[in-house]
N, C-alpha and C positions, 0 to 999 in steps of 0.2 A: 502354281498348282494349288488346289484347294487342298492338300494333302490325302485328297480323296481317291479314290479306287475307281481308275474305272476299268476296264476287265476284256474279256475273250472271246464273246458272244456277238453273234451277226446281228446286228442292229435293224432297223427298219427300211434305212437303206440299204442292205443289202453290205454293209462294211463293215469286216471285223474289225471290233477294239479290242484293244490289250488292259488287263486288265492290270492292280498294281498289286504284288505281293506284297504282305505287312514281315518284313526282317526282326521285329521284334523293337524291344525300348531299350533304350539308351539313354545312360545319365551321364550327362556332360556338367560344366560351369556355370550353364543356365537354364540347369535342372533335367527334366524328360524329355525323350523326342522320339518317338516312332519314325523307326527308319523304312521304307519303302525302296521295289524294286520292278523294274519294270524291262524285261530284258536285261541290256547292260545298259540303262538307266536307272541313278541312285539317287533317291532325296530325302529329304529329314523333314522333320515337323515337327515342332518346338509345342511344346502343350501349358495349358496355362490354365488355372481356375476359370471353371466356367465356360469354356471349351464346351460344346457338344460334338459328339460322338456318332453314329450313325452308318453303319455296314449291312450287308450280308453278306454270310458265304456262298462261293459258287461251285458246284462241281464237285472233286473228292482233292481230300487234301495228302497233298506231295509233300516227300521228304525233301529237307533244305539243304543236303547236301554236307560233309564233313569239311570243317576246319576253311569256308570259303569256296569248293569246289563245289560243281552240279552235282547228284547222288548219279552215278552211273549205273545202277539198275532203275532209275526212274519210278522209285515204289511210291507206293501209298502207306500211307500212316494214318494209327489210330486217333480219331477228334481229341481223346484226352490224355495223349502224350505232351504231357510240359517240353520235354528235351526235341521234339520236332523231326527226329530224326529215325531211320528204317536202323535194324540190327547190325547190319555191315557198318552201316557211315557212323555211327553209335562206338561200333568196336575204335573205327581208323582214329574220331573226335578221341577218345580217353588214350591210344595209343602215345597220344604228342602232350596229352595233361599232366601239368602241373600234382592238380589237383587229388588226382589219382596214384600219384607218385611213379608215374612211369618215364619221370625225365628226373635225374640227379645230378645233371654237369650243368646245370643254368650255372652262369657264371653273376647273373644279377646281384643286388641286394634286395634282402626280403623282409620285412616287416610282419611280427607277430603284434595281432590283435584280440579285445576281448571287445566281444557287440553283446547290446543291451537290446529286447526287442518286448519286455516287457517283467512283471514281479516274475522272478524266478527266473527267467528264460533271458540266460548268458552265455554266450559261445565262445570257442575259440579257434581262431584262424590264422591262416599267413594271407599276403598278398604280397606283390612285386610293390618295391620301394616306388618305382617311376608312375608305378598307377593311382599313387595317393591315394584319395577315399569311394573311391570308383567302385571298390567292390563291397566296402559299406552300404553303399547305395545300392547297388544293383541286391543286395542280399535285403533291404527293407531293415536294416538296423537303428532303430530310434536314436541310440549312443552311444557309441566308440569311445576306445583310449585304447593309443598304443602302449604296446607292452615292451618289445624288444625289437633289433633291428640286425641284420649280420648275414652269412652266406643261408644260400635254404636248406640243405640238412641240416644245419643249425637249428633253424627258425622249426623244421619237422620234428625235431626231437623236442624241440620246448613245446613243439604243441600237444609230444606226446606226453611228456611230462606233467605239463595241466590235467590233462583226460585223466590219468592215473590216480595223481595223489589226490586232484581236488576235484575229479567227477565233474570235470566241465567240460561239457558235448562239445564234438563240432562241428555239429546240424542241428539244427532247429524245424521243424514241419511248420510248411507256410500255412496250416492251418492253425495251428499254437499263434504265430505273428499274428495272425489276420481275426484273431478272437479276442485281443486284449485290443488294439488298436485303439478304439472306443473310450478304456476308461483306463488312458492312464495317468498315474500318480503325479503330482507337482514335479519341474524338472529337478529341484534338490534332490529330492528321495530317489530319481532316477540317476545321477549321476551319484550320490552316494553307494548306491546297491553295487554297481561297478567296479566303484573304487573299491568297498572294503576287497572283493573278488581281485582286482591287481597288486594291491597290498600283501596280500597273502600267497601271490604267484611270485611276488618277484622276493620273497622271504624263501624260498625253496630252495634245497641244496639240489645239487645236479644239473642244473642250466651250464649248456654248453660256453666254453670261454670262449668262443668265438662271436656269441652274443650280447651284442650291450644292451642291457636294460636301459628303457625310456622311462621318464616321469609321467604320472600321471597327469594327464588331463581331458576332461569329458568332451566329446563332441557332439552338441544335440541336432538333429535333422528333423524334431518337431516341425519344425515351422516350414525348411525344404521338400516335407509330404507332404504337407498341410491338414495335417492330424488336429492341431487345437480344434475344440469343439466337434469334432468329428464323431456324427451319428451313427450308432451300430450300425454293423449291415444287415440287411433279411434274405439276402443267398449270394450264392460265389456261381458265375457260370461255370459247369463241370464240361461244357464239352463245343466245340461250333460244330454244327451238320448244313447239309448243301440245303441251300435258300433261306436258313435260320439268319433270325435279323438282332441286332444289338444297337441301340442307342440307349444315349443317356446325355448327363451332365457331369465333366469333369471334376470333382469336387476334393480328391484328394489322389495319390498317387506313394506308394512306396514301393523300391523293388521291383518288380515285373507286374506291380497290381494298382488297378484303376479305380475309383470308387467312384460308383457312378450313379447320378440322381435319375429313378428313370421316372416317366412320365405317371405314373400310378402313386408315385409318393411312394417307393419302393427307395433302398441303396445297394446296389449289387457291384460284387466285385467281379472284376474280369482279369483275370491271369492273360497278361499278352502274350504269353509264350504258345498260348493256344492256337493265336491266329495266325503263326507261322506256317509256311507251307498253302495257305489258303488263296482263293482267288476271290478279291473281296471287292464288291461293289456297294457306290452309295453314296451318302452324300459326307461322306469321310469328315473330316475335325476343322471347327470353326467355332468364332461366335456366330450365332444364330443356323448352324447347317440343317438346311431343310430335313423336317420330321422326327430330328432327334429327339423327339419327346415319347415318340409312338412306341409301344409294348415290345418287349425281347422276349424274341421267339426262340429261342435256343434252350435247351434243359439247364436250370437253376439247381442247385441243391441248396437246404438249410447248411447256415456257417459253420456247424457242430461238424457238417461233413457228412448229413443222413445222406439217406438214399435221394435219387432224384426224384424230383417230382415225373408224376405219369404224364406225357406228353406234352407238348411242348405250348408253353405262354407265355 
C-alpha cells in the first residue's frame, strides 16, 4: 500500500472504492506511524523525514467509536474535536480511564514522571510501567526523568502531591508545546531545568511508602521529533472540512503533531487526531507522493491560537 487513502465514492467505472480511515499516530521503536483502516483491514505507515503528505477530506466526519468499538449511534462529529469522539462514546472512553481516575484496582506497576516541553513548561504524570516512554511521546515531551515507580494510587497521590506543594501542572496546552518548539535552549539547560524540579520533588515529606523513588536521569527526544533546527511554524490547521486538501513535507513530528513544509514556503502544523474519523483520499505518504507540494485548503490559524483565517487557502 502507498499508505494512501483511497475512499467510498463511485469511480468512473461505475465501482465503489473504499476509502481508508486515518486511526490516528502512533509512536512505536521506530518512531511515528499513522495507522490506517479500511473495514476490518489494518495497516501502519512508518513516517520518516522528508515523507510527503498529501489528503483530502471526504464527506462528514464520523465518530471513532469508544475504547475499539463502532459508535453505535453512527454520529458525526465536530472538524475540530481532538478526542474524535460523539458525547456517549466520550462518556463510555473516560468510564474505563486510567487517566480520569475512574479505575483504582489496576493491579500494574506505575511510573511517576516529570516531562519537559519547554522554559517553564514542566508537568507531571503517571503512566503504566510496561508502556515505557510511550506516553512521553505520544504527549510531545522534549525530556523526561522518572520520578518514582510503585502501585497507582500511590503513583496519584505523588502526582498529587507535586501539583500542591510545588505548583506543577499536569497538562500542558499543545499550543504552549507547539510555540517554544522552535527555539529551544541547548540540551544542558533543558535537562538541568528538570532536574532541579525532581530534586526538589523527591526532597518532599508525604510521598506515599509504597513508592520508590528513581534517580534522575534526562531523556531527550530532540532528535526522535526532529526539532534540531526546526523552523517556526506560520499556522496549526484548526479544523478538516469535506473536499479540504492538506499536503506538505514531513519535516518534524512530536506527539500527535506533523510539521509540515508546504509548497508556498509556509510550515504548518497538523494535529493528526484531527483526521480521525475522516474519509481521506489522495495521494497519502511517501517520498515523492504526487502533488504534495500543492496549497492546503483546510482553515489554518496563526500559532498564537488567533482566530482562523476567513475562508479557506
Amino acid at each position: 500500500m502507498s499508505a494512501a487513502v483511497a475512499g467510498r465514492r463511485a469511480g468512473g467505472d461505475g465501482l465503489t472504492r473504499a476509502f481508508w480511515r486515518c486511526r490516528g499516530l502512533r509512536w512505536g521503536g521506530a518512531g511515528p506511524a499513522l495507522l490506517w483502516e479500511r473495514g476490518r483491514e489494518r495497516r501502519e505507515r512508518e513516517l520518516r523525514w522528508g515523507f510527503e503528505l498529501g489528503f483530502r477530506a471526504l464527506g462528514i466526519r464520523g465518530c471513532g467509536g469508544a475504547r475499539g468499538n463502532v459508535c453505535p449511534l453512527g454520529a458525526a462529529i465536530g472538524g475540530r474535536s481532538t478526542g474524535g469522539l460523539c458525547p456517549e462514546c466520550a462518556r463510555l472512553d473516560r468510564a474505563h480511564s486510567v487517566a480520569a481516575d475512574t479505575v483504582a484496582d489496576d493491579p500494574r506497576t506505575y511510573r511517576v514522571y516529570l516531562a519537559w516541553f519547554g522554559p517553564g513548561l514542566v508537568k507531571v504524570g503517571i503512566t503504566a510501567e510496561e508502556r515505557g516512554p510511550a506516553r512521553l511521546l505520544e504527549q510531545g515531551a522534549v525530556v523526561f526523568g522518572w520520578l518514582g515507580r510503585g502501585p497507582l494510587m500511590a503513583a496519584r497521590r505523588t502526582e498529587e502531591l507535586l501539583r500542591t506543594a510545588l505548583g506543577v501542572p499536569d497538562r500542558i496546552p499543545y499550543a504552549e508545546k507547539r510555540a517554544v518548539r522552535s527555539a529551544l535552549p541547548p540540551r544542558a539547560e533543558r535537562a538541568a531545568e528538570i532536574e532541579e524540579v525532581h530534586a526538589r520533588a523527591v526532597a518532599l515529606e508525604g510521598w506515599p511508602h509504597s513508592l520508590e523513588r528513581v534517580g534522575f536521569t534526562a531523556v531527550d527526544h530532540t532528535e526522535v521529533f526532529g526539532l534540531d533546527g526546526l523552523a517556526p511554524a506560520t499556522g496549526v490547521v484548526s479544523e478538516l472540512v469535506d473536499g479540504g486538501r492538506v499536503a506538505g513535507r514531513l519535516v518534524a513530528a512530536a506527539g500527535p503533531d506533523l510539521h509540515l513544509a508546504t509548497g508556498d514556503g509556509g510550515l504548518v502544523v497538523l494535529d493528526t487526531r484531527l483526521m480521525t474519523g475522516w474519509e481521506l483520499a489522495g495521494d497519502g505518504v511517501g517520498r515523492g507522493a504526487a502533488g504534495a507540494g500543492g496549497a492546503i485548503t483546510v482553515p489554518v490559524r496563526a500559532l498564537s491560537g488567533g482566530d482562523v483565517q476567513d475562508g479557506l487557502f
